[in-house]
N, C-alpha and C positions, 0 to 999 in steps of 0.2 A: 748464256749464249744459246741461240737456236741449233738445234744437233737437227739436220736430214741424212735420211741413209737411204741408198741406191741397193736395190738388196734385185738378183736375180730370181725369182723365184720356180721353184724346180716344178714339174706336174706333178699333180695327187698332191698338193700342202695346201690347205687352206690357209686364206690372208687374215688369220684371226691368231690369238696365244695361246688360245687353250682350245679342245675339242669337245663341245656341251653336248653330242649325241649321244644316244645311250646302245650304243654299240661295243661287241664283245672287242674288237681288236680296234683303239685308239686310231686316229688319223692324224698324217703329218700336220706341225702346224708351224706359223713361225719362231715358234719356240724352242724348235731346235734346230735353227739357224742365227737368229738373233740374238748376242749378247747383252746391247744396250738394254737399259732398265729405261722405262717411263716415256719408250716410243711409240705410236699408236698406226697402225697403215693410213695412209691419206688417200683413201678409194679403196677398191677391191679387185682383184682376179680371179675369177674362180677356178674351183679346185682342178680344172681340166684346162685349164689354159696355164701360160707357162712365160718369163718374161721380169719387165720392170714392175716392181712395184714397191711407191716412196714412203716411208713412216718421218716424223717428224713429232718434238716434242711440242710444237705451237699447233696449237687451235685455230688462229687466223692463215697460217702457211695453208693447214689441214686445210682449212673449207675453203681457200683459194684453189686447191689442184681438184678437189673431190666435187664440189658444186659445178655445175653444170652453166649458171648463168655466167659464170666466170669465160667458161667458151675456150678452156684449155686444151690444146691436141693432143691427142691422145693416136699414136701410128703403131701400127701392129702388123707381122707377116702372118700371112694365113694362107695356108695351103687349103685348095678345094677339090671339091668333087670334079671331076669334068674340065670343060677346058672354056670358060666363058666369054661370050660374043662382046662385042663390042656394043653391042646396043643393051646386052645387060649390066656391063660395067656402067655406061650411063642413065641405066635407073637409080643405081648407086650413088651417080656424081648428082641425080637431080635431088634423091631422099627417095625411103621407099615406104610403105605404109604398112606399119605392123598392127599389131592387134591391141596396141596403148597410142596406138597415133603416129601419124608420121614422124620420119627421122629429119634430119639437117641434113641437107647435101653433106655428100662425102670426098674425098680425094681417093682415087683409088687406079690405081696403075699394075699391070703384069709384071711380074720382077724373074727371073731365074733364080733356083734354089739357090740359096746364099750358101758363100762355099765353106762358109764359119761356124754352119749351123751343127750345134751336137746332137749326138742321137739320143731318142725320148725311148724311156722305158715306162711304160711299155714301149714297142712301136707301134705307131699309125698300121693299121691292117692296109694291105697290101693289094690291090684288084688289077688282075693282070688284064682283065676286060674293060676295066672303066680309068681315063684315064686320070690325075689331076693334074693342077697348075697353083703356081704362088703366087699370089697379091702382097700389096705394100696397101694400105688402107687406113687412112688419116680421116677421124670423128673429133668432131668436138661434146660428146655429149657420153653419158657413162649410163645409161638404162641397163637393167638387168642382161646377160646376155645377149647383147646388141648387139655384137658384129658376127654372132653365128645368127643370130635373127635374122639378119640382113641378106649373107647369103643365101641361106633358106630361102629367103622371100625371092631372088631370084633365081632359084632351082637350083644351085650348087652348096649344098651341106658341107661346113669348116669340120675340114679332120683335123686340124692342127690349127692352135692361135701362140702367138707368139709376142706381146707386145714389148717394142724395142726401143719408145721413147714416149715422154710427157713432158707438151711444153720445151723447154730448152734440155730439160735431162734423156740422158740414153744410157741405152744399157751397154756401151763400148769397152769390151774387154772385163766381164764379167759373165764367169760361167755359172750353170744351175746349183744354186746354196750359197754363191759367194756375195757379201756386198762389202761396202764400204762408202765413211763418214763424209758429208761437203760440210762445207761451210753453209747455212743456208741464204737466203735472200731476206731482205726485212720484209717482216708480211705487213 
């Protein structure tokens, strides 16, 4: 049977089992969170983002959520720099044009800090002069660092990403390090 696992995954872990840099002090990875044997990540979160991310033991599951043409959503909180106009959240909704090509429109709405959210260690640096704001921000497409790309591209740099759902799966009621088993869907 198809094993998926909903795993939260905490900041500073990479989405990989082992750590192949050749650095003196090892980096978290999912391997010490993950018990399952012979599950694989179905995409990626990088090390500085923080959130859902699905492993599964099928290959067709996998390249259904992780491919791109597939056109799976992928909704994320992200907290920004600054407090963004309404005319730059719909450069957002149109697509904005990175330095590999334009993106796909995006859904992307102001949300108020979620009253759920746990604290990141580190924390976000603090600027009692600059303010920020949280977005809710729904892509369909998985480019390297794409949704800090995005804000950048319209002047507000992401201090915090957060992603909270893919496709039908969310991350509801699982805190940083914890996941747990579904049933999966026939790929």
């Amino acid at each position: 049977m198809t094993r998926l696992i909903l795993f939260n995954k905490p900041y500073a872990v990479l989405s990989q089992f082992t750590d192949k840099s050749n650095t003196d002090s090892p980096r978290a990875t999912l391997s010490d969170y993950i018990t399952e044997k012979d599950v694989y990540p179905a995409g990626r979160l990088d090390r500085d983002s923080e959130g859902l991310l699905l492993l599964t033991d099928d290959g067709r599951l996998q390249a259904r959520i992780s491919n791109p043409r597939f056109k799976l959503p992928k909704t994320y909180l992200v907290q920004v720099e600054g407090l963004p106009t309404d005319d730059a959240l719909d450069k957002l909704r149109r697509g904005v044009t990175l330095k590999d090509g334009p993106t796909r429109p995006a859904q992307v709405r102001r949300v108020p800090e979620p009253a759920w959210l746990w604290p990141r260690t580190p924390p976000v640096r603090f600027r009692k002069s600059v303010p920020d704001c949280w977005l809710e921000l729904t892509i369909t497409e998985g480019r390297n660092r794409q949704v800090r790309r995005m804000t950048a591209a319209i002047g507000h740099p992401t201090l915090r990403l957060i992603r909270t759902r893919i496709g039908e799966w969310r991350l509801d009621g699982l805190f940083p390090g914890d996941w747990r088993a579904l049933p999966a869907p026939r790929s």
